[in-house]
C-alpha positions in Angstrom: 50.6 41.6 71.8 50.3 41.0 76.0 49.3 38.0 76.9 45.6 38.7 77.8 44.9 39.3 74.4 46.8 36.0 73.0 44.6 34.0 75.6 41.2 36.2 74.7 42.1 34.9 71.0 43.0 31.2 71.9 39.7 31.4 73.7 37.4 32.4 70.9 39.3 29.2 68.4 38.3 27.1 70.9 34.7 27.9 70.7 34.9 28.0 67.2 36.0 24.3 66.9 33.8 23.4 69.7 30.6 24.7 67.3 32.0 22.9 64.4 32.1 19.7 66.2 29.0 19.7 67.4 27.4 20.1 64.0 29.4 17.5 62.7 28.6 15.4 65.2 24.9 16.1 64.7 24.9 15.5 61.0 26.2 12.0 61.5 23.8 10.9 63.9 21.3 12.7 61.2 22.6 10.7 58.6 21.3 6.8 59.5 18.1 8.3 60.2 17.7 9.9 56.7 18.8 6.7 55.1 16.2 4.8 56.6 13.4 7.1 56.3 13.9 7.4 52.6 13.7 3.3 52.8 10.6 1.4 50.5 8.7 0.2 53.8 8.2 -3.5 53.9 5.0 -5.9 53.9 4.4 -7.1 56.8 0.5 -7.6 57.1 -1.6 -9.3 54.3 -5.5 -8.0 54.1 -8.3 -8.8 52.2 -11.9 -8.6 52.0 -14.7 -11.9 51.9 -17.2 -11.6 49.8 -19.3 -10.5 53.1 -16.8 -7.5 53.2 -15.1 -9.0 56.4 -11.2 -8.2 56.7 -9.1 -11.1 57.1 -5.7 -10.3 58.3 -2.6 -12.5 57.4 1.2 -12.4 57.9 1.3 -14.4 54.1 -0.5 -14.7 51.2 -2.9 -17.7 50.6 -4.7 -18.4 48.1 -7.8 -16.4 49.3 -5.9 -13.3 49.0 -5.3 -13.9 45.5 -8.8 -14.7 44.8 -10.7 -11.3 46.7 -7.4 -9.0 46.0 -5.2 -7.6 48.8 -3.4 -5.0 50.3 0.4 -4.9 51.5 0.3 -3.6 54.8 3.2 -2.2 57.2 3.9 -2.6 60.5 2.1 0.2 60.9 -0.7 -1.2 59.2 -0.5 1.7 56.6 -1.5 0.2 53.6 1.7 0.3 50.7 0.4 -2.0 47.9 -2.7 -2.7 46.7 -3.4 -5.7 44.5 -6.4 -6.7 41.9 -8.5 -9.6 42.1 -7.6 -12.9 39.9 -9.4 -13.0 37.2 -9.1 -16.5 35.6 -11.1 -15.5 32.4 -8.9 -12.5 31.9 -5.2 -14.7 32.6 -6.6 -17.1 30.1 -7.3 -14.6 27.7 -3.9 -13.1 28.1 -2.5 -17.0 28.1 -3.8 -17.1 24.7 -2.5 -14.4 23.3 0.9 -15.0 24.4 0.4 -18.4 22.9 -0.9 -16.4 19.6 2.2 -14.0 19.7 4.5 -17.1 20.2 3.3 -19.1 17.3 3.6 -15.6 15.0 7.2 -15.2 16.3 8.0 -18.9 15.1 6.2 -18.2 12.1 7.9 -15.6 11.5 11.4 -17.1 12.4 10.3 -20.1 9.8 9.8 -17.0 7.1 12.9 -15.3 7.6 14.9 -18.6 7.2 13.3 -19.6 4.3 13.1 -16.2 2.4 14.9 -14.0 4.2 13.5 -11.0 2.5 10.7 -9.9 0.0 12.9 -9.5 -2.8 13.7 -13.3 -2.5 10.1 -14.1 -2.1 9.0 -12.5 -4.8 11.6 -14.5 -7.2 10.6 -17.5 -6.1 6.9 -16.8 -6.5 7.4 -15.8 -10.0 9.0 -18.7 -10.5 6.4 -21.2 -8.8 3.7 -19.6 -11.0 5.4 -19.4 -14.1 6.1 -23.2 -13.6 1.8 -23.3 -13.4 1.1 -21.4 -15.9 3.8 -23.6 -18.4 1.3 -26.4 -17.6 -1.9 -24.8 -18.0 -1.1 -23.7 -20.8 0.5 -27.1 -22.1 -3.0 -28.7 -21.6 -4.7 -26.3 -22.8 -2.6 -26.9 -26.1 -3.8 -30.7 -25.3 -7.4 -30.0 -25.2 -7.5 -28.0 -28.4 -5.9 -31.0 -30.1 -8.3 -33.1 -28.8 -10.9 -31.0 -29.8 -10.1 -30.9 -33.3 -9.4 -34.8 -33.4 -13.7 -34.9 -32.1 -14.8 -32.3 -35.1 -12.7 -35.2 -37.6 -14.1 -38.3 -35.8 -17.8 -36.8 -35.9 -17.7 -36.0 -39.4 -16.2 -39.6 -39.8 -19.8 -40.9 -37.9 -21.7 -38.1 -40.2 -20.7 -39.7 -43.3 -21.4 -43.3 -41.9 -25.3 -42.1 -41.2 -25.3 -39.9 -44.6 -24.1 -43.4 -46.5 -27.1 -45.2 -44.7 -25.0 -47.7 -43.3 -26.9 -49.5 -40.8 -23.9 -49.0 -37.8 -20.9 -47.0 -37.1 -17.8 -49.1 -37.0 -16.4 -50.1 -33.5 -13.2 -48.7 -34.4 -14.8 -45.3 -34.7 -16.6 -45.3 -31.6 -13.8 -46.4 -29.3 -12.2 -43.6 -30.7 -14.9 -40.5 -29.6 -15.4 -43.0 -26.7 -11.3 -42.3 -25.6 -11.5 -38.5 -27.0 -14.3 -38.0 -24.5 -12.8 -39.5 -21.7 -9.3 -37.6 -22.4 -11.1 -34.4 -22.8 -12.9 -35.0 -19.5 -9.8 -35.3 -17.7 -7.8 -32.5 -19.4 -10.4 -30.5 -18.2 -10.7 -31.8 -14.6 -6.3 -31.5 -14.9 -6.9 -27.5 -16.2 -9.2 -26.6 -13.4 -7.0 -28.3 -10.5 -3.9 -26.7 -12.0 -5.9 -23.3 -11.9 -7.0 -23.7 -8.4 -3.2 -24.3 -7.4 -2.1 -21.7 -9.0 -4.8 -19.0 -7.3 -4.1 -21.2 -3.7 0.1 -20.3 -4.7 -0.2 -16.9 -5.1 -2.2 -16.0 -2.0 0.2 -18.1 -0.2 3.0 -15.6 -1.5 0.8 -13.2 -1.2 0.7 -13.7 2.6 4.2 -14.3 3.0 5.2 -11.1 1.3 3.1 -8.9 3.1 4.1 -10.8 6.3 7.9 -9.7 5.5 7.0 -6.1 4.8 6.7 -5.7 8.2 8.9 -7.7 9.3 11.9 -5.5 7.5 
């Protein structure tokens, strides 16, 4: 190979390199420029809108923004962000419900301490109103004693009258007075002990359906 053609050869590398360089070169000066155009664009401008529809411009947000609703603006005054109105009726609606939601959460906390599941539950309500039920039926027993004492003491007072004896003796009357008087409150003690034991099993009621969902 003469040397014209090792130079014609050196010659065309050169070029080669030269192109390569350049488009290296280009894509790094592309690069930064990339990067920042793919960059959220900042806020720089604050507007809203008065109730007479005039814009008021702001580099921060006060107070009146937040009351009329806004919109983010860039330096460009392209709008980025738009935000609603505050609606005090609607954040206290929401306040309350997160208070709601909170109270149910430490409700719920307080239920899986105590009972930890509904198998648990259950037991224990079975045995709360067995305990109940042992004591209505206890004065019930009561009552029907006392009941058959009255049907002795009033044929006690019916022989009395039948004998024509001008009064019934104290004795006997103290008696039905006191039989009365206990019946009355067995029966006032019956009825409370039903109503607690209707009250105790819709409160386990409650609870166990509560821990359904919570498992």
């Amino acid at each position: 190979m003469n040397n014209g053609v090792r130079c014609q050869k050196l010659l065309e590398q050169s070029k080669q390199m030269t192109r390569r360089s350049i488009i290296a070169f280009g894509l790094f000066l592309w690069m930064p420029i990339a990067n920042a155009s793919s960059e959220q664009p900042h806020a720089v401008w604050y507007r809203y809108y008065d109730q007479k529809g005039i814009a008021n411009i702001s580099s921060s947000v006060t107070p009146a923004h937040i009351r009329y609703g806004y919109e983010a603006l860039d330096r460009n005054m392209q709008v980025i962000r738009r935000n609603k109105p505050y609606n005090a009726e609607a954040d206290l609606r929401q306040s309350r419900q997160r208070e709601a939601l909170a109270r149910q959460r430490e409700q719920d906390l307080k239920l899986k301490r105590a009972y930890g599941n509904v198998a648990i539950a259950t037991e224990k309500q079975n045995q709360a109103l067995s305990g109940i039920k042992k004591q209505i039926m206890s004065q019930q027993d009561q009552l029907k004693q006392l009941q058959s004492d009255r049907i002795t003491f009033k044929r006690q007072e019916m022989e009395y009258l039948r004998k024509g004896e001008s009064s019934i003796p104290q004795r006997l009357k103290d008696q039905l007075d006191q039989n009365d008087q206990n019946m009355a409150n067995l029966k006032k003690n019956i009825s409370s002990l039903q109503n607690s034991y209707r009250t105790t099993q819709e409160h386990y009621s409650n609870i166990i359906d509560r821990l359904k969902t919570l498992e």
